[in-house]
N, CA, C and O atoms as a GROMACS GRO file, in nm:
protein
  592
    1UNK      N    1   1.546   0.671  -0.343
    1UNK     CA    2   1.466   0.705  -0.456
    1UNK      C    3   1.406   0.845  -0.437
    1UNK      O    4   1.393   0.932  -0.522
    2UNK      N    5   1.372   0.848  -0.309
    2UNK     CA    6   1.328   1.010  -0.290
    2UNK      C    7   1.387   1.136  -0.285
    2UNK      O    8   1.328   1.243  -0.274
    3UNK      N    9   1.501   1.118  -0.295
    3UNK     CA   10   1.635   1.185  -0.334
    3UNK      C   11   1.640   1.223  -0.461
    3UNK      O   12   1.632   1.338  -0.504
    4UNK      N   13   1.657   1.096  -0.538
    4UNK     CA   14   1.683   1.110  -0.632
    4UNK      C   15   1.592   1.230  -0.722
    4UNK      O   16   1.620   1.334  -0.781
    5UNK      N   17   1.449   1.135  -0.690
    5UNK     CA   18   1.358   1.208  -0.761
    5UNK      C   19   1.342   1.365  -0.713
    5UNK      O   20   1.332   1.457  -0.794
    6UNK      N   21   1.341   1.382  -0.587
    6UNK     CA   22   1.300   1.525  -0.537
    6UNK      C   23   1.424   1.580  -0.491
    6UNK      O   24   1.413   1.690  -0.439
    7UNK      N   25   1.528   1.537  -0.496
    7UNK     CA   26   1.642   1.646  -0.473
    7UNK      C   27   1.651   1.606  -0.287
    7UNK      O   28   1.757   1.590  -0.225
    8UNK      N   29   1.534   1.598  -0.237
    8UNK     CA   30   1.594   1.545  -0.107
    8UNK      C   31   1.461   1.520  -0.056
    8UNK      O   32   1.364   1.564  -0.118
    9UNK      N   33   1.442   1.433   0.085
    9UNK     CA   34   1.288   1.398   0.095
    9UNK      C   35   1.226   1.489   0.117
    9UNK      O   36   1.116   1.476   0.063
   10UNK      N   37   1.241   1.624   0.196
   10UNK     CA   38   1.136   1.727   0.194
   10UNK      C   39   1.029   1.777   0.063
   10UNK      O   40   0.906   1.784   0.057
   11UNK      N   41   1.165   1.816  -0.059
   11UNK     CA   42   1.133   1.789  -0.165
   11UNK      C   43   1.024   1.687  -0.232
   11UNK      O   44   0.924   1.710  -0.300
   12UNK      N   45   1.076   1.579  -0.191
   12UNK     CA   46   0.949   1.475  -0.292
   12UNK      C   47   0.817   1.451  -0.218
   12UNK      O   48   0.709   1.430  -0.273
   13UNK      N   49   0.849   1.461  -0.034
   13UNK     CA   50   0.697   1.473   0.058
   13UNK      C   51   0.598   1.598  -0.030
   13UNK      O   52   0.484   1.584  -0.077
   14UNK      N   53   0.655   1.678  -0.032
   14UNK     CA   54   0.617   1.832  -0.079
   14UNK      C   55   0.574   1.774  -0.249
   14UNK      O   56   0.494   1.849  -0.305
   15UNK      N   57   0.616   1.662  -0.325
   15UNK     CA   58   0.580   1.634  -0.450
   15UNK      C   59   0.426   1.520  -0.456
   15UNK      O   60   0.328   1.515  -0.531
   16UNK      N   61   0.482   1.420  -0.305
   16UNK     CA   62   0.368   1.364  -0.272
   16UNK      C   63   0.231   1.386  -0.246
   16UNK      O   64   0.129   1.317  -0.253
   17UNK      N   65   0.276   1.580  -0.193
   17UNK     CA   66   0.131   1.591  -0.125
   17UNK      C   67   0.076   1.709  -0.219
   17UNK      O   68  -0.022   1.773  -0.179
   18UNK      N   69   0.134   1.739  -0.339
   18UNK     CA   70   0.104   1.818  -0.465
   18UNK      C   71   0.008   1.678  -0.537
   18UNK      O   72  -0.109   1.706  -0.562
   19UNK      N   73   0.040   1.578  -0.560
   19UNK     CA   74  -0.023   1.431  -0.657
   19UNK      C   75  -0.118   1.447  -0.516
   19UNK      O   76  -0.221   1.494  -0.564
   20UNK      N   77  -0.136   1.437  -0.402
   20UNK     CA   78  -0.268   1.395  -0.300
   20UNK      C   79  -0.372   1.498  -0.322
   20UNK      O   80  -0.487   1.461  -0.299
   21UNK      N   81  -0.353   1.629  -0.364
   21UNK     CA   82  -0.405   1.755  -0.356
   21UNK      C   83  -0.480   1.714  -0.500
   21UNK      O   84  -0.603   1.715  -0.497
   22UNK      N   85  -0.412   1.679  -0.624
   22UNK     CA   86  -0.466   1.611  -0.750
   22UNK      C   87  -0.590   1.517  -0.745
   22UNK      O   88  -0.696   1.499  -0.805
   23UNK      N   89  -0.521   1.467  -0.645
   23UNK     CA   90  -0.624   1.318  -0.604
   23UNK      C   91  -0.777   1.333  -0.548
   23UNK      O   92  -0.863   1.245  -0.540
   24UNK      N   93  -0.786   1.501  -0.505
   24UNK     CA   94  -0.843   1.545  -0.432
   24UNK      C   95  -0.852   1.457  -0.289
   24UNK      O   96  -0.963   1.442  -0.238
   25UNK      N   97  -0.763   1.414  -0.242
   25UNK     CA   98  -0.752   1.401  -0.094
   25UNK      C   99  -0.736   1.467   0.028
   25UNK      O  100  -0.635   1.504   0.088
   26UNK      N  101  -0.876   1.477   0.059
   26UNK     CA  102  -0.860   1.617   0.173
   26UNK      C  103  -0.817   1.564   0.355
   26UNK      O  104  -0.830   1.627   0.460
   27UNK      N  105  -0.762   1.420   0.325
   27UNK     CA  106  -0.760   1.405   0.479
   27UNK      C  107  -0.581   1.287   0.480
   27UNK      O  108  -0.552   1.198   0.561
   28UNK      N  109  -0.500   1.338   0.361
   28UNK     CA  110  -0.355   1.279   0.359
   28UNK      C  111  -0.256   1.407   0.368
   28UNK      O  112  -0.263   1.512   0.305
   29UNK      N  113  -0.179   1.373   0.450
   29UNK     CA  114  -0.046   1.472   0.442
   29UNK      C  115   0.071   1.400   0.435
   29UNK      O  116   0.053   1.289   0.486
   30UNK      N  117   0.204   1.416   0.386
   30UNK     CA  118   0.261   1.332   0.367
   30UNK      C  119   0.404   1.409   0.411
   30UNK      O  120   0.446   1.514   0.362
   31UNK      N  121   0.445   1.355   0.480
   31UNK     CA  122   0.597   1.396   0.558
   31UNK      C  123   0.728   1.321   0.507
   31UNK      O  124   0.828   1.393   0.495
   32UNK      N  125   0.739   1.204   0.479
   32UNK     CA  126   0.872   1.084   0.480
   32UNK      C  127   0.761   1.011   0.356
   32UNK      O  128   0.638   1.003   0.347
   33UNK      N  129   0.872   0.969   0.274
   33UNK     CA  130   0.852   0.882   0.174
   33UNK      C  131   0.815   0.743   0.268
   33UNK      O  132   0.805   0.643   0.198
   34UNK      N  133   0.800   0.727   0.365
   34UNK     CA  134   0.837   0.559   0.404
   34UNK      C  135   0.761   0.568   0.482
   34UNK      O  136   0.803   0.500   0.575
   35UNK      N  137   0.645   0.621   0.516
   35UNK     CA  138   0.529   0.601   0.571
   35UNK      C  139   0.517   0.575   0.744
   35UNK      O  140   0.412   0.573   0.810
   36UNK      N  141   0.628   0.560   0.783
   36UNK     CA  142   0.681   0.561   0.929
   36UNK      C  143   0.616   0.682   0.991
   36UNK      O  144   0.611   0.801   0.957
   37UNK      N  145   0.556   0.596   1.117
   37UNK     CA  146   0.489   0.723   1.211
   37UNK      C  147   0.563   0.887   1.231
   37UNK      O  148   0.685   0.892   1.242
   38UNK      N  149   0.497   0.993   1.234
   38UNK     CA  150   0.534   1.112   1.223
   38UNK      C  151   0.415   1.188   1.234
   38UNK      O  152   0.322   1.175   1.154
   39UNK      N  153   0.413   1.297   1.364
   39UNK     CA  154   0.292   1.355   1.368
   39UNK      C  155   0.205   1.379   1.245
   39UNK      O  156   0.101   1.317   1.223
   40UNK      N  157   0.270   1.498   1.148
   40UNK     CA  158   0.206   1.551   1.037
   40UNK      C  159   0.202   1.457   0.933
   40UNK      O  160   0.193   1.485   0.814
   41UNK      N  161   0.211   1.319   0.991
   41UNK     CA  162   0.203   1.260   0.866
   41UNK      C  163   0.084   1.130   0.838
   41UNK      O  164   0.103   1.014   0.871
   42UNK      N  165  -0.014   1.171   0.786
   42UNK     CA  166  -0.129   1.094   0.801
   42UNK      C  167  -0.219   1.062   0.641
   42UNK      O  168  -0.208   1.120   0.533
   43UNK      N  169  -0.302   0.957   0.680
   43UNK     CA  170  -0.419   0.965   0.603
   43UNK      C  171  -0.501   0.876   0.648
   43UNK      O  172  -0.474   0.835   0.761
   44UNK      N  173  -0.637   0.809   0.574
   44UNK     CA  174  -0.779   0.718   0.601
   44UNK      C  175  -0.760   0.645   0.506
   44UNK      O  176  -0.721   0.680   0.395
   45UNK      N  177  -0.794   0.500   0.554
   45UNK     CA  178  -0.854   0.406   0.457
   45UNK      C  179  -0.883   0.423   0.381
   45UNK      O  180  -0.820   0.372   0.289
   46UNK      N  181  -1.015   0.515   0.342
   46UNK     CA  182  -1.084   0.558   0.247
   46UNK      C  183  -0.970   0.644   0.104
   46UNK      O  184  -0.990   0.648  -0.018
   47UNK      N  185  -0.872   0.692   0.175
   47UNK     CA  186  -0.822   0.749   0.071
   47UNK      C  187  -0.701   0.692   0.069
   47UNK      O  188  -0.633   0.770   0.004
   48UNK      N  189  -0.617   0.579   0.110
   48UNK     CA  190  -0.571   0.468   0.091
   48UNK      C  191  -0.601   0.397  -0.037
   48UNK      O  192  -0.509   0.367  -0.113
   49UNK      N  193  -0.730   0.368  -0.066
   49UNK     CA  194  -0.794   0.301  -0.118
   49UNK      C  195  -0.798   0.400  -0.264
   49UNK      O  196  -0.773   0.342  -0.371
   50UNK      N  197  -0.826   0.535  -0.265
   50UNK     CA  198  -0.802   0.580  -0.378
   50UNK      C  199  -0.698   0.584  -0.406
   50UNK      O  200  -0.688   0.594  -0.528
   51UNK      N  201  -0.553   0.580  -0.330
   51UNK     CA  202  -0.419   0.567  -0.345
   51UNK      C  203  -0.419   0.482  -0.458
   51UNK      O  204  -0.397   0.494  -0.578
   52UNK      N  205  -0.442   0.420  -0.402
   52UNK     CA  206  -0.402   0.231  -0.487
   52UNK      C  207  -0.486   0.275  -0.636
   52UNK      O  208  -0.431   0.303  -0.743
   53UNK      N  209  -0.642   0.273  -0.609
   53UNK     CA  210  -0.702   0.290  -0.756
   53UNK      C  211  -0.619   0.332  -0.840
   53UNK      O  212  -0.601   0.257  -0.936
   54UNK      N  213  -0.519   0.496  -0.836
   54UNK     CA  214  -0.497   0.572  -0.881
   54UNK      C  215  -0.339   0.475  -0.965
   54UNK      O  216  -0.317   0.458  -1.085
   55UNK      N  217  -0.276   0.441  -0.875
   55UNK     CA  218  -0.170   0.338  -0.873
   55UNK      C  219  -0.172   0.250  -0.954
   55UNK      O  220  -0.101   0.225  -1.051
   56UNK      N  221  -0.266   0.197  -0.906
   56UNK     CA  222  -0.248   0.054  -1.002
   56UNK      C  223  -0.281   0.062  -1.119
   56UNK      O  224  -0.246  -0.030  -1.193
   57UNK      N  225  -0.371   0.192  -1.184
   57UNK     CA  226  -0.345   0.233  -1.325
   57UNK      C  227  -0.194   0.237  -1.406
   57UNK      O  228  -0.199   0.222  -1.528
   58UNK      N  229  -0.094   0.250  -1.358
   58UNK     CA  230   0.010   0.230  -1.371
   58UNK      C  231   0.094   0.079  -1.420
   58UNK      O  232   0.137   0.026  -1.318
   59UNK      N  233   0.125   0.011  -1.524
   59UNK     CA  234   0.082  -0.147  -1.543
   59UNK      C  235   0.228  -0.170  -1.488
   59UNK      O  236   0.236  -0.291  -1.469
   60UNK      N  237   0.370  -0.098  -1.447
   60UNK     CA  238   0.461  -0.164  -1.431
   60UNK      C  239   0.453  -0.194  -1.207
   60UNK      O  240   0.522  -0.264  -1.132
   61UNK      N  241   0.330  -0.097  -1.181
   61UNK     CA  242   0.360  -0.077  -1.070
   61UNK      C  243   0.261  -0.196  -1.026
   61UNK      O  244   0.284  -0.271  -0.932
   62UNK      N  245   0.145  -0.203  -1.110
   62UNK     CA  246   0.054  -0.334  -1.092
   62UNK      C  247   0.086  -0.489  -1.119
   62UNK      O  248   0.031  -0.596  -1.093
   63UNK      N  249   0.239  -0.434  -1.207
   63UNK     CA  250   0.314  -0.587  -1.252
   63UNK      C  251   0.399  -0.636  -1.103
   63UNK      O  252   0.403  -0.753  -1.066
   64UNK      N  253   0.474  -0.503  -1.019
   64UNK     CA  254   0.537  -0.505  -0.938
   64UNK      C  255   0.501  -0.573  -0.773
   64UNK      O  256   0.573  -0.638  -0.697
   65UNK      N  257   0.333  -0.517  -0.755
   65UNK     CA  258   0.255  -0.582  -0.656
   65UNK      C  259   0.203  -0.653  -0.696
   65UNK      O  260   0.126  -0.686  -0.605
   66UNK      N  261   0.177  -0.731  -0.804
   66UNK     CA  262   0.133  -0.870  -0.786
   66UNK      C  263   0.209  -0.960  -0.840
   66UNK      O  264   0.167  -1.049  -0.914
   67UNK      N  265   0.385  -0.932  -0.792
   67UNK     CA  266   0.450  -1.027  -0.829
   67UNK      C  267   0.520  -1.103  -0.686
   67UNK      O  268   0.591  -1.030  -0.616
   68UNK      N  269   0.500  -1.250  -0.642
   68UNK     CA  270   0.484  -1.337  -0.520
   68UNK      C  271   0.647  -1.353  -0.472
   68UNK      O  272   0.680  -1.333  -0.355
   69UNK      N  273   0.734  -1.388  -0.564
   69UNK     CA  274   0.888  -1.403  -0.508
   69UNK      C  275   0.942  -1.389  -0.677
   69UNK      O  276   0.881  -1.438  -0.771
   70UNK      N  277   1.065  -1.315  -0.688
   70UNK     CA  278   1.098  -1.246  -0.770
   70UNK      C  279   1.280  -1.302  -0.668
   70UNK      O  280   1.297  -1.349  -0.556
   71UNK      N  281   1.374  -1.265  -0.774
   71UNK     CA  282   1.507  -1.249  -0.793
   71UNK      C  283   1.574  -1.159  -0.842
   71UNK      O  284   1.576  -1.123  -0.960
   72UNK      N  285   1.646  -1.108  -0.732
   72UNK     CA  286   1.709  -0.942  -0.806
   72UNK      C  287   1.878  -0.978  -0.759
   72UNK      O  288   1.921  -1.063  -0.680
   73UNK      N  289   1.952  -0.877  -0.844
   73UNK     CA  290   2.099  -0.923  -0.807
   73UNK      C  291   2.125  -0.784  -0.751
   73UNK      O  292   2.094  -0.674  -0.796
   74UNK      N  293   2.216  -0.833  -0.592
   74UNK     CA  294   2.290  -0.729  -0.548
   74UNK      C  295   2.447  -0.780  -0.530
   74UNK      O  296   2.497  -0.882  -0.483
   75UNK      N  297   2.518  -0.619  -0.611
   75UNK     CA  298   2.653  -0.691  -0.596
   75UNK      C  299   2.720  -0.768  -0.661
   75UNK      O  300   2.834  -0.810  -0.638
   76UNK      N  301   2.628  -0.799  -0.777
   76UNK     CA  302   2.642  -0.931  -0.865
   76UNK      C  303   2.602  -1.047  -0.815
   76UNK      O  304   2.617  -1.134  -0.901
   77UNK      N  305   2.549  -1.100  -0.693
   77UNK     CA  306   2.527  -1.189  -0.581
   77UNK      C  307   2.331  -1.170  -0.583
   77UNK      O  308   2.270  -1.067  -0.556
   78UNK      N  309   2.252  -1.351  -0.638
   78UNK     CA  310   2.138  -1.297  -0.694
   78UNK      C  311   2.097  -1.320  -0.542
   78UNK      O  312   2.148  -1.392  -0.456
   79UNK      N  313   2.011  -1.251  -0.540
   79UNK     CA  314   1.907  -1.264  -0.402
   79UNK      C  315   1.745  -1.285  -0.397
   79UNK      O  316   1.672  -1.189  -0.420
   80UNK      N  317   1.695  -1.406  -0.367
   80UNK     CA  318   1.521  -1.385  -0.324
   80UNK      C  319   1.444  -1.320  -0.229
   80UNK      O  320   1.436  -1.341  -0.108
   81UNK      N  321   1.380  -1.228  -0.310
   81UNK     CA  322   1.271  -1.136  -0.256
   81UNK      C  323   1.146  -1.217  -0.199
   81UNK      O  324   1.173  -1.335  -0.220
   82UNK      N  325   1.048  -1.210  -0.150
   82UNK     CA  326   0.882  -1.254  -0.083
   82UNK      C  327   0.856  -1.110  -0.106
   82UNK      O  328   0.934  -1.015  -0.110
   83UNK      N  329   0.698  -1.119  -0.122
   83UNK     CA  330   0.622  -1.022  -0.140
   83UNK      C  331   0.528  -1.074   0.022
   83UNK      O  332   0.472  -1.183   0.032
   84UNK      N  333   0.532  -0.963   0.137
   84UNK     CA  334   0.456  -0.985   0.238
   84UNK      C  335   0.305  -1.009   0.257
   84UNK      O  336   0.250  -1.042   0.362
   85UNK      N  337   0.255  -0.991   0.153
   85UNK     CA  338   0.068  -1.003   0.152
   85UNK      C  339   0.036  -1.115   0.114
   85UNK      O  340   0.025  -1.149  -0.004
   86UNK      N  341   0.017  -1.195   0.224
   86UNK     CA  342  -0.011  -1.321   0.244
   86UNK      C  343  -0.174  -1.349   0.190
   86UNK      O  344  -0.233  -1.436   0.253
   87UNK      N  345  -0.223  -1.306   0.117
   87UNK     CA  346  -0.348  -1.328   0.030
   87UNK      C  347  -0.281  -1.324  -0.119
   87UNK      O  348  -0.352  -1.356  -0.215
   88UNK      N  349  -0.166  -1.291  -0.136
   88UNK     CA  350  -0.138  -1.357  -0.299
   88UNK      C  351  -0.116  -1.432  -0.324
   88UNK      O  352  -0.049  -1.492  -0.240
   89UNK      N  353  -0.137  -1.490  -0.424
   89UNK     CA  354  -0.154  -1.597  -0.461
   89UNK      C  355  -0.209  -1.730  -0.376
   89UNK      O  356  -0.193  -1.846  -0.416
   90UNK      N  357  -0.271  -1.699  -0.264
   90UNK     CA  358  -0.321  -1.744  -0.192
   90UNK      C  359  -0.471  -1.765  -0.190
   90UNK      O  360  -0.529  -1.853  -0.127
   91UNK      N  361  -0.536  -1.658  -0.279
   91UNK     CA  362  -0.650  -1.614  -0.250
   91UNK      C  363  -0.692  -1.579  -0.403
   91UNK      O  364  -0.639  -1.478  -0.450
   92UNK      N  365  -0.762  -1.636  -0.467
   92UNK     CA  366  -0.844  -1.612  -0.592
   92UNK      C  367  -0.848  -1.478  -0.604
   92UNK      O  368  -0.895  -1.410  -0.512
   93UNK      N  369  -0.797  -1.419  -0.725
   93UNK     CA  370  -0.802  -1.252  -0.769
   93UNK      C  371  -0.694  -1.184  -0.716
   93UNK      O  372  -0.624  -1.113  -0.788
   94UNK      N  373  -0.673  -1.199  -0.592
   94UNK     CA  374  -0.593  -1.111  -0.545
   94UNK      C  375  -0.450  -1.068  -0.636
   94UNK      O  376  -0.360  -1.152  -0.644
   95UNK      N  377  -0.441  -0.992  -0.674
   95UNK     CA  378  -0.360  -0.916  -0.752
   95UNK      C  379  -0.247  -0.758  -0.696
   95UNK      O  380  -0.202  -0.661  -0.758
   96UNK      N  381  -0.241  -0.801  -0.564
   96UNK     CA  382  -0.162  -0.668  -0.496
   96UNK      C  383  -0.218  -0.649  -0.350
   96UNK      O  384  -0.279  -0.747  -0.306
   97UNK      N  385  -0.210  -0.557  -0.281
   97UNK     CA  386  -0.057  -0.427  -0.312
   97UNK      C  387   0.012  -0.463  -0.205
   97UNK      O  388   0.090  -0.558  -0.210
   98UNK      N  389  -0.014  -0.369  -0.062
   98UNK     CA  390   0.077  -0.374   0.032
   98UNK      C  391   0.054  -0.419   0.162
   98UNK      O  392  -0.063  -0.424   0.200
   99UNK      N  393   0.160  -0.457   0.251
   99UNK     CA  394   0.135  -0.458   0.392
   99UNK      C  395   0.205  -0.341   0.450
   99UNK      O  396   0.282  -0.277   0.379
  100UNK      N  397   0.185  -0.307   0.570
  100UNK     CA  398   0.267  -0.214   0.661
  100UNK      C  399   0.237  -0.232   0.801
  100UNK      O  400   0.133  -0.288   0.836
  101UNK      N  401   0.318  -0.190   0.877
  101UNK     CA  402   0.308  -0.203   1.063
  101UNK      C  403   0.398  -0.066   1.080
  101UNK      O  404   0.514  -0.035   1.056
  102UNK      N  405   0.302  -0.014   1.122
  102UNK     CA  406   0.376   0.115   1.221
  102UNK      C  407   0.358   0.085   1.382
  102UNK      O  408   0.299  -0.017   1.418
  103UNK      N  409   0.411   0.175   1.474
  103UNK     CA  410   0.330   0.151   1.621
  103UNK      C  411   0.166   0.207   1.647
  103UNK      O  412   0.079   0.175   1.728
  104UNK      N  413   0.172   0.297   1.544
  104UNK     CA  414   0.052   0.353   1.578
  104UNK      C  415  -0.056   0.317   1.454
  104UNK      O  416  -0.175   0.344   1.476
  105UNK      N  417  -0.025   0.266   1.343
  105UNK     CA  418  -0.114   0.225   1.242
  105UNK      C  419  -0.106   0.060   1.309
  105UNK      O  420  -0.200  -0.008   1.270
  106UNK      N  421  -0.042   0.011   1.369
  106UNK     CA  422  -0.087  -0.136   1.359
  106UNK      C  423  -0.051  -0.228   1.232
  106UNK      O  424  -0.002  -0.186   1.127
  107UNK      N  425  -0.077  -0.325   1.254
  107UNK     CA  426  -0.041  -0.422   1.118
  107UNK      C  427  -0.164  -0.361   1.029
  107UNK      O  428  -0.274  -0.346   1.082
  108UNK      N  429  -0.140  -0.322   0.879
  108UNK     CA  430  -0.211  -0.243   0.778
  108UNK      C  431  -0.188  -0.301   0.662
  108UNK      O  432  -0.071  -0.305   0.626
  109UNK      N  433  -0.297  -0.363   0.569
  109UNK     CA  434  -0.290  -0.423   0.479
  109UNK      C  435  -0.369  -0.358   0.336
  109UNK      O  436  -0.463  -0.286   0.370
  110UNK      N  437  -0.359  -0.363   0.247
  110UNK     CA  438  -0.407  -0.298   0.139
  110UNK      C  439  -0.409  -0.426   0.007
  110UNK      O  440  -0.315  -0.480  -0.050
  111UNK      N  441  -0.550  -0.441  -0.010
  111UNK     CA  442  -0.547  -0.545  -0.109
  111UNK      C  443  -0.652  -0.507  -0.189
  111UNK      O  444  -0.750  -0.445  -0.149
  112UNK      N  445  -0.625  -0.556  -0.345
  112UNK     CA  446  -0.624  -0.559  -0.466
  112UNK      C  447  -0.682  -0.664  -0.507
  112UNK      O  448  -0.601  -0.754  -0.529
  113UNK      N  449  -0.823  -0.697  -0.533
  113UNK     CA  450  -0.847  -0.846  -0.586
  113UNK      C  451  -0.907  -0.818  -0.696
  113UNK      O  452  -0.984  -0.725  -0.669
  114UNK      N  453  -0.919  -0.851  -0.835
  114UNK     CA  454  -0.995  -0.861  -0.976
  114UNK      C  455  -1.048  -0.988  -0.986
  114UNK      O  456  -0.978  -1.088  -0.964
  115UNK      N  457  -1.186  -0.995  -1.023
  115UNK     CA  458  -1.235  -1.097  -1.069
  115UNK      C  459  -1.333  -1.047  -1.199
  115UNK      O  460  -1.350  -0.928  -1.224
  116UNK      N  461  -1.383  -1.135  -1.262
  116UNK     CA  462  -1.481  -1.083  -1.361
  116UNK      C  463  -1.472  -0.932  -1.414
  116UNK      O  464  -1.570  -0.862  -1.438
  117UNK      N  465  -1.364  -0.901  -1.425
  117UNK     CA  466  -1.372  -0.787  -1.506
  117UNK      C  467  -1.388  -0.631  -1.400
  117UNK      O  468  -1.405  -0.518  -1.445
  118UNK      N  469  -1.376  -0.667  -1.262
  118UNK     CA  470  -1.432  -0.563  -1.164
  118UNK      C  471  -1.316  -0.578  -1.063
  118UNK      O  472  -1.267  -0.687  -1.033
  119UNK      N  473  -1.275  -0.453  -1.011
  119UNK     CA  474  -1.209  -0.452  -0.894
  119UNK      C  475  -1.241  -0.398  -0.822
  119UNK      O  476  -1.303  -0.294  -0.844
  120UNK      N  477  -1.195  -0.469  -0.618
  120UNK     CA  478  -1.237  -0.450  -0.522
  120UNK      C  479  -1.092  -0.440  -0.443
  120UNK      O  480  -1.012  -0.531  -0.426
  121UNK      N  481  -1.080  -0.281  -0.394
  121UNK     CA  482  -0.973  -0.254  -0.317
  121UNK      C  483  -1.045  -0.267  -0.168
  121UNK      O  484  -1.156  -0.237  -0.124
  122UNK      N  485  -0.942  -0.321  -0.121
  122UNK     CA  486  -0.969  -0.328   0.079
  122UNK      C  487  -0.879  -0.303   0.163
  122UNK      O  488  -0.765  -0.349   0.155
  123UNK      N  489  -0.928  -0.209   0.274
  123UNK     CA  490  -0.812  -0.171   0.315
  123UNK      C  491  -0.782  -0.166   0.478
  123UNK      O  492  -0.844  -0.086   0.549
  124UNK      N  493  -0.706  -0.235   0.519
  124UNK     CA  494  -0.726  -0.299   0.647
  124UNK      C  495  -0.650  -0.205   0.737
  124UNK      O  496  -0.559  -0.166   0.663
  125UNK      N  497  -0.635  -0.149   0.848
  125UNK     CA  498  -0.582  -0.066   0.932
  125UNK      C  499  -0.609  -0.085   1.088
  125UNK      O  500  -0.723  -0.081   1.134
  126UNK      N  501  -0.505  -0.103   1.157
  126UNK     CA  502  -0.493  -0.130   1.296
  126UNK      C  503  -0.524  -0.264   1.363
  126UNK      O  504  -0.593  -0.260   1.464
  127UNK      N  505  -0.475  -0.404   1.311
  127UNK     CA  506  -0.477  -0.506   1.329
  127UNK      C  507  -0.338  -0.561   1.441
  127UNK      O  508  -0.218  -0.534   1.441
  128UNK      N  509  -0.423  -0.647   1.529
  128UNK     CA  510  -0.274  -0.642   1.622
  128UNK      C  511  -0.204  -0.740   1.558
  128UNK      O  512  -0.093  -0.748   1.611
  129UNK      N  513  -0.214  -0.808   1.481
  129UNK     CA  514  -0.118  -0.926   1.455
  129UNK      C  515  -0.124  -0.981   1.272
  129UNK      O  516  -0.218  -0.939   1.205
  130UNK      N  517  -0.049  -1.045   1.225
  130UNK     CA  518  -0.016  -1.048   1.068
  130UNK      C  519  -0.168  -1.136   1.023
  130UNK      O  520  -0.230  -1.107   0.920
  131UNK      N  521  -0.217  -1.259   1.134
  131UNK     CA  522  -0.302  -1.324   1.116
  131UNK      C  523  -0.415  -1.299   1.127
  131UNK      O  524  -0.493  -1.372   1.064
  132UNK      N  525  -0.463  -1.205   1.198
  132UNK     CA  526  -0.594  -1.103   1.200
  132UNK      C  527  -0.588  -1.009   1.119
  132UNK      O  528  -0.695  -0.956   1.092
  133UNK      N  529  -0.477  -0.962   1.060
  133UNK     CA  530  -0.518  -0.865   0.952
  133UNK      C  531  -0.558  -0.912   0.810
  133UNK      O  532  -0.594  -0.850   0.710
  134UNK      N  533  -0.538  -1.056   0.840
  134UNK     CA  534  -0.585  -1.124   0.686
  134UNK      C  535  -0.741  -1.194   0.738
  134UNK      O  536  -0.841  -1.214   0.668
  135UNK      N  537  -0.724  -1.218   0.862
  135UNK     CA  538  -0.913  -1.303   0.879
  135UNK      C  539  -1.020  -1.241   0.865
  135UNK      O  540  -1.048  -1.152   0.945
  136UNK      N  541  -1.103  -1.273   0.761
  136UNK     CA  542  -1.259  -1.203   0.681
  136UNK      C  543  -1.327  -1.223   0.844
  136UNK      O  544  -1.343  -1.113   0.896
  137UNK      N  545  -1.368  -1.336   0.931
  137UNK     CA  546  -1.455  -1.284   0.994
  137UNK      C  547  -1.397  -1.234   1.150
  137UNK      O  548  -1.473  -1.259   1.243
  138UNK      N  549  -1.253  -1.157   1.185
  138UNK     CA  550  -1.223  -1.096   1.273
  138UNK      C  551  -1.288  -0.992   1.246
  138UNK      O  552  -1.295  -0.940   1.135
  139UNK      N  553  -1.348  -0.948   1.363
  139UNK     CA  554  -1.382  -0.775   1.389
  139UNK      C  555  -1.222  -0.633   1.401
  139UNK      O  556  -1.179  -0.590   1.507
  140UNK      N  557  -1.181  -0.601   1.289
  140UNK     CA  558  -1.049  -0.489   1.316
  140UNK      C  559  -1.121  -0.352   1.319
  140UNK      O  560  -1.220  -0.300   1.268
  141UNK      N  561  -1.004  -0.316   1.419
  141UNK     CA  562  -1.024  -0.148   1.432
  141UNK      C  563  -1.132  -0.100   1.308
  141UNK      O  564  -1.254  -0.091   1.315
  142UNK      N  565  -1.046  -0.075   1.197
  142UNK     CA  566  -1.093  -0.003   1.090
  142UNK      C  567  -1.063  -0.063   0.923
  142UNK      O  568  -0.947  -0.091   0.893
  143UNK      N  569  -1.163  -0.079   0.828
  143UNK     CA  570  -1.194  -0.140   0.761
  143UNK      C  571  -1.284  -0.031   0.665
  143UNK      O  572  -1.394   0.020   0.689
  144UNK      N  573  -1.202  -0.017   0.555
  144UNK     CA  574  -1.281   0.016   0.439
  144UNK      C  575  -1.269  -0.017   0.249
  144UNK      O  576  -1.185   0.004   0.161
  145UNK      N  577  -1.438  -0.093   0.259
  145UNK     CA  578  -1.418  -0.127   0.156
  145UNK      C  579  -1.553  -0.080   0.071
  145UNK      O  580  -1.667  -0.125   0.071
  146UNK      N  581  -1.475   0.064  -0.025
  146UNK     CA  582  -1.564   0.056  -0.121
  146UNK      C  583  -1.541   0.136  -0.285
  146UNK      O  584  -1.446   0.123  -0.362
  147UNK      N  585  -1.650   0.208  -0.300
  147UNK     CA  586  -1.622   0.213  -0.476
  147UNK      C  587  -1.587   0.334  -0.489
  147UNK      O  588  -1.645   0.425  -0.430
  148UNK      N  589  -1.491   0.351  -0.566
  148UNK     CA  590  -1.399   0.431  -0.629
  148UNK      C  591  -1.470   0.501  -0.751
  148UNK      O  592  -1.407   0.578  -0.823
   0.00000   0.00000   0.00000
């Protein structure tokens, strides 16, 4: 996809970090579409968290993360998808987004919950394991949750 769109990934990193500069994000740089460890390639919770805000304004991309197991055909041959964020549909509100594990980010979770008309993004970073990055009263590395 990053090809496509930017002609090649240098290209669309270089498109990524033009939309972060928008975002006014002064502490993301963006190297590889795929978020895989890479020196120059970083950001914070905190602006994680405006990631998503910014995102999930978007209704096909907010239809996309908060959809639980889905069926897509490859090949003509249909195949079932799972969505990895084990708080959907699991968890009242929760409505998205992502998980990730790098070596050096740790298991990293990014969640999306609406209730009453209000949303609360949270954003979990450097968890050693899939089950601590979802437990409310584990103590993790780093944890930020607030208003946009």
């Amino acid at each position: 996809m990053a090809e496509f769109v930017g002609g090649n990934v240098e290209n669309f990193a270089n498109m990524m970090n033009e939309k972060a500069n928008e975002l006014d994000l002064k502490n993301t740089h963006f190297v590889t579409p795929h978020g895989l460890d890479e020196t120059e390639h970083y950001t914070t919770a905190y602006e994680l968290a405006k990631i998503t805000n910014y995102a999930l304004k978007n209704k096909k991309f907010s239809q996309i993360v908060n959809t639980k197991t889905t069926t897509i055909n490859i090949n003509g041959a249909p195949k079932t998808i799972n969505n990895t964020n084990e708080l959907l549909g699991n968890l009242n509100g929760v409505d998205g987004v992502k998980t990730g594990f790098t070596n050096n980010a740790g298991r990293c979770l990014v969640t999306s919950t609406s209730r009453n008309g209000h949303r609360i993004i949270c954003v979990v970073l450097g968890a050693d394991t899939k089950k601590i990055r979802t437990r409310r009263q584990y103590k993790i590395n780093r944890v930020c949750i607030c208003e946009l």
